[in-house]
C-alpha positions in Angstrom: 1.4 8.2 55.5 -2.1 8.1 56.7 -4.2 10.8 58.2 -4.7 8.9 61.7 -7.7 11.7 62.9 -9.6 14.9 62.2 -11.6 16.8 64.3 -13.6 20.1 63.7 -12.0 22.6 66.6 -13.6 26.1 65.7 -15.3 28.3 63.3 -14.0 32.1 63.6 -16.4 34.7 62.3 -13.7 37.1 62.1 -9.6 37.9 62.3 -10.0 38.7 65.7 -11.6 35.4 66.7 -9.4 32.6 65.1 -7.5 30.5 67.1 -3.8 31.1 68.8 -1.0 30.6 66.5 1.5 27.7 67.7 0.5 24.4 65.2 2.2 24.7 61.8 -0.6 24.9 59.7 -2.4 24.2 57.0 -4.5 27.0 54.8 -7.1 25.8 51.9 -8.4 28.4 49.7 -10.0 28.6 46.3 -12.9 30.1 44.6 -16.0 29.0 46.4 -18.1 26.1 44.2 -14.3 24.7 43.6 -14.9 21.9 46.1 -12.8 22.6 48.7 -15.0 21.1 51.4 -15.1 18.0 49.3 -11.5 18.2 49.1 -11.1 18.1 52.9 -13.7 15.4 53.4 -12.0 13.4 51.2 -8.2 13.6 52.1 -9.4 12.9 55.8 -11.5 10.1 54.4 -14.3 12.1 57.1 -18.2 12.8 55.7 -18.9 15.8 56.7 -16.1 17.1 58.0 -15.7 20.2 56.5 -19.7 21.7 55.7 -20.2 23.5 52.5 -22.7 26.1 52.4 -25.6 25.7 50.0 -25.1 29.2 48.5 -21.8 29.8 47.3 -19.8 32.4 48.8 -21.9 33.0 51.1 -20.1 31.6 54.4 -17.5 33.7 55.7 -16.2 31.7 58.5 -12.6 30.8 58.9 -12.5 27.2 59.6 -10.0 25.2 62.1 -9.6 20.9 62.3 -7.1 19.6 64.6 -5.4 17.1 62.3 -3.0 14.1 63.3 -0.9 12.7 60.8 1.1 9.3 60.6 4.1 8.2 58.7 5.5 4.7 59.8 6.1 5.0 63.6 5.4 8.7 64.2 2.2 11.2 64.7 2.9 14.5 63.4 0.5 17.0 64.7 -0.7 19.3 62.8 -3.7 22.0 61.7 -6.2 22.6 58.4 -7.4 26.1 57.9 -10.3 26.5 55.6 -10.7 30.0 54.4 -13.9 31.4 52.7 -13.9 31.1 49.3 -13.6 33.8 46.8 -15.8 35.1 43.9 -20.0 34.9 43.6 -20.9 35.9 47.0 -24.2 37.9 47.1 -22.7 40.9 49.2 -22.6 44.5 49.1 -19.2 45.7 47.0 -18.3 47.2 50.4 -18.4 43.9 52.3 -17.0 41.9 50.2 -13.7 44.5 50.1 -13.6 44.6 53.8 -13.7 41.0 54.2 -11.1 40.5 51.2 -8.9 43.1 53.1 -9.4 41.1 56.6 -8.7 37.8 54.9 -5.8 39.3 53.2 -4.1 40.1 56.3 -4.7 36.9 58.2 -2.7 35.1 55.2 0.2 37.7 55.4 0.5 37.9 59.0 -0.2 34.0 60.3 3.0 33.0 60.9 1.9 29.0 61.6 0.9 28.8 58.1 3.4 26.7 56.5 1.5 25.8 53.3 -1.5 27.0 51.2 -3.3 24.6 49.2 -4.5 26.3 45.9 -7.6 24.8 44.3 -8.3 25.2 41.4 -11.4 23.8 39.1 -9.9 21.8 36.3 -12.5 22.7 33.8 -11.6 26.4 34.3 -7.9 26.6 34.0 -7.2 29.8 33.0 -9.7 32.0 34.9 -8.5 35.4 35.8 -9.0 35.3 39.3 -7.2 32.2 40.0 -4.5 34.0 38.2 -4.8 37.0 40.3 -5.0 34.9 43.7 -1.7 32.6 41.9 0.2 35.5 41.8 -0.6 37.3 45.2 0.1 34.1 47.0 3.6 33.8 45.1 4.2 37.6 45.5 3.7 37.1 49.7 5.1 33.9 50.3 7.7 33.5 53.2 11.0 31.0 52.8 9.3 28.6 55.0 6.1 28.6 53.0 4.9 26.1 50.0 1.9 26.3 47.6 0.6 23.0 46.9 -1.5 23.8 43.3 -4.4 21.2 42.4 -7.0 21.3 40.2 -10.3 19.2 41.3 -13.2 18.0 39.7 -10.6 16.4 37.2 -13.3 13.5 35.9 -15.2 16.1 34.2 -12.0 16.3 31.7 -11.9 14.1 28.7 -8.2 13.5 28.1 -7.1 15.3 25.4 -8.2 18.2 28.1 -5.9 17.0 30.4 -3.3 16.7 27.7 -3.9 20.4 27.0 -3.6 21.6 30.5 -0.7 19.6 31.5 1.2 20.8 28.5 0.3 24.4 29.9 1.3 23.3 33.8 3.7 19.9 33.4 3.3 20.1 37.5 -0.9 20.3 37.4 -2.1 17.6 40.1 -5.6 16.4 38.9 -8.1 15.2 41.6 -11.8 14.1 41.6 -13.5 14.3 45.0 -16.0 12.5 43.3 -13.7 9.7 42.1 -11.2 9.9 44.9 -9.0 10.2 42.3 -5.6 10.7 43.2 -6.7 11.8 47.0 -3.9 9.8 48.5 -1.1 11.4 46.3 -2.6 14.9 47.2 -2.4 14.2 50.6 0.7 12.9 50.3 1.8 15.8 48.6 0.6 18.4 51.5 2.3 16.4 54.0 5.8 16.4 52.4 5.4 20.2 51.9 4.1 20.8 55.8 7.3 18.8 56.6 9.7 19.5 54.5 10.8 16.0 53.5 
């Protein structure tokens, strides 16, 4: 399985604005410094692809790449969502609750999102608000949805960390976008969950 292309298709500035429903989807979410435009870039093997803002939390745009996948003969279409990440944005309380809320019920009522891709930052396993966002996700999730849990920035660890945190989650997938460790395997991963197989 190969991602055969990727191509940026819109940013949406709000709920209203994001694209028709219709392609199973995609949705990437994590707190923002977590490297989830990395993450994007690298499992589309495209520079650039996905744009990171230079102050964290600070982009609120919802994010939509027309993706085409192949596996032996076939193309399997196919569509990323990259939602704003969550924490350290320098916003009033008051935005930041109304955008949560908005955000909140684009994940609970897109019914083309078929899986969510949960990063989380290897070096932080057990922050609260990955905990929080763990449990909301599993709390909402449909029959026909999967959460595909990774932690990046995994070359930070020395490896009796990653002893200790795969004795805590025997399922943790490890990834460095700096490495492009593991990449293939996590893409790999997304696609059998988008597709059932």
């Amino acid at each position: 399985m190969v991602i055969k292309s990727a191509k940026f298709l819109k940013s949406a500035p709000s709920i209203a604005e994001a694209l028709e429903e219709g392609i199973s989807e995609v949705a990437f979410l994590g707190r923002s410094n977590v490297g989830k435009s990395s993450f994007i870039n690298s499992i589309t093997n495209i520079r650039g692809l996905a744009k990171s803002s230079s102050t964290p939390g600070k982009t609120k745009l919802i994010n939509f790449f027309e993706i085409v996948y192949k596996s032996g003969d076939d193309d399997y279409l196919a569509r990323f969502v990259d939602l704003p990440g969550f924490g350290y944005a320098k916003v009033s309380k008051a935005e930041k609750k109304d955008w949560e809320r908005n955000l909140t019920t684009f994940i609970e009522s897109r019914d083309s999102i078929r899986v969510f891709v949960f990063l989380r930052d290897a070096r932080h396993p057990n922050n609260p608000m990955d905990r929080d966002v763990k449990n909301y996700l599993e709390s909402i999730l449909r029959p026909d949805q999967k959460i595909v849990e990774i932690y990046t920035k995994a070359d930070k660890l020395n490896q009796s960390e990653k002893s200790k945190l795969l004795k805590a989650n025997p399922n943790a997938l490890f990834v460095s976008n700096l490495k492009k460790t593991k990449i293939q395997y996590a893409n790999q991963k997304i696609f059998d969950a988008l597709y059932k197989i």
